[in-house]
C-alpha positions as CSV (number, residue, x, y, z in Angstrom):
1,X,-25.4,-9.1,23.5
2,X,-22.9,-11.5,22.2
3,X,-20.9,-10.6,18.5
4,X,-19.0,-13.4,16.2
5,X,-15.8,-12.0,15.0
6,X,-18.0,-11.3,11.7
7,X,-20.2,-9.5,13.1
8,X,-18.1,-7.8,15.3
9,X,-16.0,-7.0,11.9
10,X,-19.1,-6.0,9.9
11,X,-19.8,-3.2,12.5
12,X,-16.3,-2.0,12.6
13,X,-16.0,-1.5,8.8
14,X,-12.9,-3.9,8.9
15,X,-12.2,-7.5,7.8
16,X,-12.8,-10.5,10.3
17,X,-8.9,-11.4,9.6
18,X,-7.9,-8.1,11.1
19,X,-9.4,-9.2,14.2
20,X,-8.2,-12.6,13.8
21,X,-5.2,-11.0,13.6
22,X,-4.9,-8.7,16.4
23,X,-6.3,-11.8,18.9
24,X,-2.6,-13.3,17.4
25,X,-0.6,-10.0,18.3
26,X,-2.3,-10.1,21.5
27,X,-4.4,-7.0,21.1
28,X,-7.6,-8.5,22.5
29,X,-6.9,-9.8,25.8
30,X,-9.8,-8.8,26.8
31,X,-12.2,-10.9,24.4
32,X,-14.0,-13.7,26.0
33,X,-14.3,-17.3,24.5
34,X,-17.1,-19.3,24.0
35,X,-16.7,-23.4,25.6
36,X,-15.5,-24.2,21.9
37,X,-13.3,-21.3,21.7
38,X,-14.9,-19.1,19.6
39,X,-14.4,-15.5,19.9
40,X,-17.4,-13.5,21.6
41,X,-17.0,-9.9,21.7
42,X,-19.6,-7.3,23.4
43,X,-20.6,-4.1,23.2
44,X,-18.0,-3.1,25.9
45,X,-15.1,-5.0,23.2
46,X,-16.7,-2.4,20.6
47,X,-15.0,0.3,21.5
48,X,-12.0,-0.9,22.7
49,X,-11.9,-2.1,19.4
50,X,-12.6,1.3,18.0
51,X,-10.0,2.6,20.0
52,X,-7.2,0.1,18.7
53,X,-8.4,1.2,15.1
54,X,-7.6,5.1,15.7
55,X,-4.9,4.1,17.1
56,X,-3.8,2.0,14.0
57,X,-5.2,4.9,12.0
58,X,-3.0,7.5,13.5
59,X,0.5,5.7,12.6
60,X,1.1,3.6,15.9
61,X,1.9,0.2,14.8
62,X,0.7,-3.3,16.0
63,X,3.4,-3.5,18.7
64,X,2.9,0.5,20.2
65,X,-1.2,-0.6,20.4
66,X,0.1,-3.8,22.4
67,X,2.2,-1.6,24.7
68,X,-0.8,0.8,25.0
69,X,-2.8,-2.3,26.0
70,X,-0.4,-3.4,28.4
71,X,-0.3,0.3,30.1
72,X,-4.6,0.0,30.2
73,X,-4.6,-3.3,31.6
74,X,-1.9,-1.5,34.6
75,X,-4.7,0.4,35.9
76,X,-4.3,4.3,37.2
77,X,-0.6,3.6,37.0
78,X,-0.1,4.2,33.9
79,X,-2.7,7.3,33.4
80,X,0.1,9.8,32.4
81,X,1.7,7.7,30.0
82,X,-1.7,7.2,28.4
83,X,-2.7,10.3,28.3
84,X,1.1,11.4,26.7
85,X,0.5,8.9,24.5
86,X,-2.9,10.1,23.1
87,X,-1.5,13.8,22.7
88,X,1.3,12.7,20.8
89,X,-1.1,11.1,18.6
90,X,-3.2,13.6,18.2
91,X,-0.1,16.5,17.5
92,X,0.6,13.6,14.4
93,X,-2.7,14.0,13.4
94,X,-2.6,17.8,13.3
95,X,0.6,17.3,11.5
96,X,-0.5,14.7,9.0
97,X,-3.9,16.9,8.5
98,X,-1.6,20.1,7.5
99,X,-0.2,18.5,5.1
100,X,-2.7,16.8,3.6
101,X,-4.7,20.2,3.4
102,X,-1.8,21.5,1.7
103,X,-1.9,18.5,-0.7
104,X,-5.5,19.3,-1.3
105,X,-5.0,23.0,-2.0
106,X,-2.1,21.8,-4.9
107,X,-4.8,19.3,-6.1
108,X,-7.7,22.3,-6.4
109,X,-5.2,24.4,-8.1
110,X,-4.3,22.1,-10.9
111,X,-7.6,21.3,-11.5
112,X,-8.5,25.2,-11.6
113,X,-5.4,25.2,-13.5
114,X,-6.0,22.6,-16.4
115,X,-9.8,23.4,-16.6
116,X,-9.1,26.5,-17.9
117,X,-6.6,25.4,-20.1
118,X,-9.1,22.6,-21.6
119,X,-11.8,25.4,-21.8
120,X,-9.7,27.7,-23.8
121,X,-8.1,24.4,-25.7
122,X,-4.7,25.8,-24.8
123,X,-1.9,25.6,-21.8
124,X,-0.9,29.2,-22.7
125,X,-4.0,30.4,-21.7
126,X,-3.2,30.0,-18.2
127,X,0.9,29.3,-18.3
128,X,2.1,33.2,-17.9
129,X,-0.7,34.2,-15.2
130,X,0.7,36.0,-12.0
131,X,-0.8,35.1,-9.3
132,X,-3.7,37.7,-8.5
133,X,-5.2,36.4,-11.9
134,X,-5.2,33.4,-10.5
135,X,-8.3,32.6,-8.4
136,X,-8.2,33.6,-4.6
137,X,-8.5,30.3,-3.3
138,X,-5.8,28.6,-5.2
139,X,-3.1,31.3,-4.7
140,X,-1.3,29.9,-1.9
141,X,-0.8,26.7,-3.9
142,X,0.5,28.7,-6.3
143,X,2.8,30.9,-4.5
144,X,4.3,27.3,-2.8
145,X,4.6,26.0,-6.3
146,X,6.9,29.2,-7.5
147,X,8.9,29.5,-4.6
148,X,9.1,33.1,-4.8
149,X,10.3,32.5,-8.9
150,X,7.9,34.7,-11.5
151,X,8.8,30.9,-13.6
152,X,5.4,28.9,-13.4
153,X,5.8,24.9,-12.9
154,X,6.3,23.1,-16.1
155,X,3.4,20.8,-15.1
């Protein structure tokens, strides 16, 4: 089956100008045209295309997916490269997922924190806690918010 670049964007979750623009960058050598010139993408184009977009996702920019193109379009040559590539990737993703579970774990303790507070209708109610009154869940965020000092944050 044969896809318009709108509905090829409407089943990638992305705008049609985002394809649009990757044909310009030279992303999508691979996409047929129609006798008028019309984009036609297949199932097959689906998940290249859903390979570009992780790509995109995981920090690479436009001209890194082009070069990973260009290595894919090599053949078995370039089968190292690629697969170096994609662990690198996927070691930034770890990374980026750390951090953002650390983010999280700060969020969940300020809300614990300023919950309480709105319950008891006062900051001081949970201002001088040490940190095994301080729910189980939210201490590491607490202990990285201290650094080591008995002072609690001022926000």
């Amino acid at each position: 089956m044969l896809y318009t670049v709108g509905e090829m964007a409407k089943l990638l979750g992305i705008a049609a100008s985002t394809l649009r623009y990757y044909d310009q960058e030279g992303l999508l050598p691979f996409v047929e045209r129609s006798c008028g010139g019309i984009r036609m993408f297949t199932e097959k184009d689906y998940g290249s295309l859903r390979v570009i977009e992780c790509l995109k996702r995981s920090g690479l920019s436009i001209k890194e997916i082009k070069a990973f193109i260009a290595m894919a379009q090599e053949g078995d040559d370039s089968l190292e490269q690629r697969l170096e590539l994609f662990r690198r990737r996927r070691k930034a993703v770890e990374q980026q997922i750390a951090q953002l579970q650390e983010t999280l774990a700060l969020l969940e303790y300020k809300c614990w924190y300023y919950e309480t507070a709105c319950r008891a209708g006062t900051e001081d109610a949970v201002r001088g806690l040490v940190c095994s009154q301080v729910p189980e869940e939210c201490r590491a965020a607490l202990e990285k918010l201290n650094l080591g000092s008995e002072e609690p944050s001022q926000f």
